[in-house]
N, C-alpha and C positions, 0 to 999 in steps of 0.2 A: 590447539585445534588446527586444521590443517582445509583449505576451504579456498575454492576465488571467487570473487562477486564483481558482475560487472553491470552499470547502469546507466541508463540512456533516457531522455525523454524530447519528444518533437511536438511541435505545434500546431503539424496535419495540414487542415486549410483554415481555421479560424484565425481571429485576430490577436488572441493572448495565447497564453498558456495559461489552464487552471489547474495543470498538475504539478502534485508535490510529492518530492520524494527525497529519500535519506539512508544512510545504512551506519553503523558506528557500533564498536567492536571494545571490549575489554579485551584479556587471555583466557577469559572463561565466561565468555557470551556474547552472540552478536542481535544486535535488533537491526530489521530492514519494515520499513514503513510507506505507504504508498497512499496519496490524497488526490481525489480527482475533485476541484468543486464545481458543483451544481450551476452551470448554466441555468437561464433562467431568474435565478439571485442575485440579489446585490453581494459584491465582493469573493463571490467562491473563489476565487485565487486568494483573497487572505484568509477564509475559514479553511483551508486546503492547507495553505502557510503556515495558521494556528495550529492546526492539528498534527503536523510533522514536528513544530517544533514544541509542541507541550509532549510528548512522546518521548521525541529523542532529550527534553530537558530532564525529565524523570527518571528516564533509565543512566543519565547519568548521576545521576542523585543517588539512586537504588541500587546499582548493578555497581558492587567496590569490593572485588572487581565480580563477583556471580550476583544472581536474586534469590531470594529466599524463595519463592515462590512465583515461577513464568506465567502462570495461568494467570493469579491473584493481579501481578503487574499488567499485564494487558487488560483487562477488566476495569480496572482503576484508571491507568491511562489514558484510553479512549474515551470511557466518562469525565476523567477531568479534561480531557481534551472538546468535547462535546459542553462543558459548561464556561471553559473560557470563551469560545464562540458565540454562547448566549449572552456572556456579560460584555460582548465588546460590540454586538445589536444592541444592547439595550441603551452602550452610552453613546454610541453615533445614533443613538433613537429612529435605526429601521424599521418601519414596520414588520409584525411578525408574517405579514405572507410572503414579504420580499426579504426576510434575513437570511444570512451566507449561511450554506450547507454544503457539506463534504461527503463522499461516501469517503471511509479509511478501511484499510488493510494493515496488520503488523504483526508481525512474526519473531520470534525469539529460539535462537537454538544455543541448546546449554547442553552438557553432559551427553553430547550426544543426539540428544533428542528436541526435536521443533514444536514448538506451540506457538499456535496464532490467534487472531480474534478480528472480526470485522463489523463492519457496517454498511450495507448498501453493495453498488456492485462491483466495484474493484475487487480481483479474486486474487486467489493463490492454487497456482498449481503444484504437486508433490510429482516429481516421478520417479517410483523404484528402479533400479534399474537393475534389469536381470536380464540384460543382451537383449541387443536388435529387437526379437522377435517372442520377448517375453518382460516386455514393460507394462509397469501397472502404474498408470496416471489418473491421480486423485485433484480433485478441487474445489474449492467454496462453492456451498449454494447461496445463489445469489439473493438477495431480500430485492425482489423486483416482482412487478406485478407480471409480469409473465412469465416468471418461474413459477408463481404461484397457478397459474390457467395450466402452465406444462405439468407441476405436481397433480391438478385436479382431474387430468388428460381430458382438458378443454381442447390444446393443441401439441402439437408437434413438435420436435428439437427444433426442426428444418421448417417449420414456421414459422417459432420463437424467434429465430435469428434475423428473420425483415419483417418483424409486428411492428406497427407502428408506436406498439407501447412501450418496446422494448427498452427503453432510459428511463421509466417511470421508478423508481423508488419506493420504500416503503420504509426503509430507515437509514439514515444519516445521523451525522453529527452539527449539530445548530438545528436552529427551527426551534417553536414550541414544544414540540413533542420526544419524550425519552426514547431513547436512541433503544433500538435493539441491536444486542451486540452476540454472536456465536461465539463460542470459543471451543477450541477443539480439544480432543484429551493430547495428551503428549503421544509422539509417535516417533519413532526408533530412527536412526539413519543408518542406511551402509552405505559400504563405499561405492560411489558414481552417482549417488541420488542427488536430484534435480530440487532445488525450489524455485520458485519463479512467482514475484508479486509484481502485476498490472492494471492497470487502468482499462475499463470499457472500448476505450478508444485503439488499446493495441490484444484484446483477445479476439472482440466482436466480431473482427475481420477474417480471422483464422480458425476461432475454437480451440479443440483439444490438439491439433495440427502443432498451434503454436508451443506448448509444453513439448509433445512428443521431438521437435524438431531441434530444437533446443539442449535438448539429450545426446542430441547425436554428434556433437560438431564443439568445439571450441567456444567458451562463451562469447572470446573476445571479438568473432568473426561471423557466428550466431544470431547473436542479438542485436549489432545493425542491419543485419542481413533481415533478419522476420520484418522488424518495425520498418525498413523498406517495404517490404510485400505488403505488409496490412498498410501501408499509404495506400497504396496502389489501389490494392482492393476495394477498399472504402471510396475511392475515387476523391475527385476535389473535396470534397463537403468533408474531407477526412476529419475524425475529433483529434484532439491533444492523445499523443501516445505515450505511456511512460511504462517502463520496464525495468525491475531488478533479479536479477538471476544468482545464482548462487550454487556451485557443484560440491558435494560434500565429501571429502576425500579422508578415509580411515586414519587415525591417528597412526603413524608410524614409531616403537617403542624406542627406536633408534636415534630417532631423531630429538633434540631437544626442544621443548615447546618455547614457539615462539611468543610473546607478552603482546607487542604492537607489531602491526604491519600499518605501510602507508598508508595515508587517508582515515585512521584508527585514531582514537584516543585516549586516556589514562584517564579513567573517569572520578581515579582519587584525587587529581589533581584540580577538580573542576570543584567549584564555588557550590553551597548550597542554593537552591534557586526556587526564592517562594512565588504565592500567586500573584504577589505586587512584580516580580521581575519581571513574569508574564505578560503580565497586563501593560507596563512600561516596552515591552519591545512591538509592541502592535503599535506604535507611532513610528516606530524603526521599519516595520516589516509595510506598515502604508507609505513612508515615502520612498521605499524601495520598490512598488510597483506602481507607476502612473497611469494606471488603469482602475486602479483601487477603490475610486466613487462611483464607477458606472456601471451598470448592469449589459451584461451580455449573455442573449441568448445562445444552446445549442442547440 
């Protein structure tokens, strides 16, 4: 496979960072995954945590070195990702209106072709790319209550974007309530097409602006350049921004395929990992952020 991905995430003006994010790559499959947790709750920087790394634990499990089945895996992941989060509220005994919640994004491209699955409003943008002035840029509908008043043409795109309801949610991962999860059908790449998974905090500012720009330019000079703008824009009060990009570039028959690149790993190499691992690295993953008891709104 032949592809660059590059990844960024900022802090904005708040006082932590509740986003999570991760990308990890076989020779025949890459997952990129993206966690914003829910202000508001207690810990959404560890259900955020949780959920990237029950994800990326799975896919190395599964993916040796392809999956049988990209849809099937993201469907399962995110739900087992969504019920490790309920059982680590229930044994730090939060109540259920205050337990961690994430929205998730994650994406899989295998043979070619990209499948994703989400929850809540971290998207994914697609962009075809058929020159300058003939791009077709696709992306998650959001599970937000004011996607839903724009689907009912209650309001406006150019509304929707300073509603005050606009971070309201309707599904996540944690909380009492089962998650809704979309999943897309598999959809084809050619060469120069764009993916791009973000966080609220770095689309809200821009919109479809931010895909399309992103297209144009180099990732590596691209994507601190946007997540600059959308600080800007957002002004002080900026959220947590977080960005993975990904340009997709045609296999060339010439070339020999490469197994790893940097930052990749050999996912035959990696330990099988049950629900007990999991559950034992949420002690690891709380003393690694010292913010982890306290709730912060955004």
């Amino acid at each position: 496979m032949n592809y660059n991905i590059i990844q960024e995430s900022r802090i904005g003006g708040r006082e932590i960072n509740q986003d999570r994010a991760a990308w990890l790559a076989t020779g025949d499959a890459v997952l990129m995954v993206v966690a914003d947790g829910m202000g508001g709750h207690l810990q959404g920087e560890v259900a955020a945590q949780l959920a990237v790394d029950t994800v990326c634990q799975r896919f190395g499990r599964e993916a040796r070195p392809r999956l049988a089945d990209p849809a099937r895996f993201l469907d399962d992941a995110l739900r087992h990702a969504h019920e490790s989060i309920v059982r680590h509220a229930a044994a730090c005994r939060i109540a259920t209106h205050a337990a961690p919640r994430t929205t998730c994004i994650a994406c899989i491209v295998q043979d070619g072709q990209a499948s994703w699955a989400h929850a809540g409003d971290s998207r994914l943008y697609l962009v075809h790319d058929r020159g300058e002035t003939h791009q077709r840029v696709l992306h998650t509908r959001d599970h937000s209550v004011v996607q839903r008043m724009v689907d009912d043409g209650m309001i406006g795109p150019e509304e929707a974007a300073r509603h005050p309801l606009r971070n309201r949610v309707f599904s996540c991962l944690g909380g009492a309530t089962e998650p809704r999860i979309d999943l897309s059908d598999p959809v084809s790449l050619q060469h120069g097409d764009l993916i791009a998974l973000c966080t609220d905090g770095a689309w809200s500012p821009l919109g479809d602006a931010l895909a399309t720009e992103l297209a144009r330019s180099p990732l590596t000079s691209t994507v601190p350049n946007l997540l600059d703008a959308a600080e800007r824009a957002a002004g002080p009060g900026a959220d947590n921004l977080t960005l993975i990009a990904m340009r997709w570039e045609a296999p060339d028959p010439d070339v020999p395929t490469i197994t790893l690149r940097a930052g990749e790993f050999d996912a035959q190499a990696l330990p099988q990992i049950s629900d007990d691992d999991i559950e034992r690295a949420v002690a690891d993953i709380r003393g690694r952020l010292p913010h982890a008891t306290t709730g912060v709104s955004s």
